[in-house]
N, C-alpha and C positions, 0 to 999 in steps of 0.2 A: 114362533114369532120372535123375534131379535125385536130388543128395545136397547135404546140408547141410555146412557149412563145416567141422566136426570128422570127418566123413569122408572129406572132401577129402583136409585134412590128414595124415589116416592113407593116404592113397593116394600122397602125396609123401613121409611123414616129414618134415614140417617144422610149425614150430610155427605157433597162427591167426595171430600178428604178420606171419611169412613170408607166410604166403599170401594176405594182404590188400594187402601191398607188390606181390605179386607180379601181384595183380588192380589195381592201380592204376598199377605202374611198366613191367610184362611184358606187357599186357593180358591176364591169364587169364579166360578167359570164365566172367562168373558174374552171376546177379540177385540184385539187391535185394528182400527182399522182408518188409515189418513191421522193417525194421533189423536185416536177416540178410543172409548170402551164403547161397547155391544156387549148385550148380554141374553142368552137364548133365553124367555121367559119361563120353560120349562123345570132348565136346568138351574135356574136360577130359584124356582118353587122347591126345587129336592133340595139344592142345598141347602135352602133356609131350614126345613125339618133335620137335616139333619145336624145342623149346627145349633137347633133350638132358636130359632130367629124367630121374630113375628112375622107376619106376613100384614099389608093393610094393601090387597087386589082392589078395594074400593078409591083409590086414590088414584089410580092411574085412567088416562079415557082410551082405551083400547081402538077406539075409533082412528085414535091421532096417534099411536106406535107404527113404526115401521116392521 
């Protein structure tokens, strides 16, 4: 499932500044796409383990991701 950049964010708690640093200096996997981030929700679970991220999956409504 691909979520957009502001529910990323609500999956880390951190603001979109953070988490575009962190897709350019952390390598967080995510597409470009029309001058957006995407980010596979997947891939975006494994790298938070292994970067030692939190994860907070209750804050997002999976109903309204793309």
């Amino acid at each position: 499932m691909e979520l957009m950049a502001k529910d990323a964010c609500m999956y880390l708690n951190v603001s979109l500044s953070t988490l575009t640093r962190w897709i350019t200096d952390r390598d967080l996997p995510a597409h470009l796409v029309d001058g957006r981030y995407w980010v596979n929700r997947t891939e975006l679970l494994e790298w938070a383990i292994l970067n030692n991220v939190e994860v907070y999956p209750e804050s997002v409504d999976l109903r309204t991701a793309k």
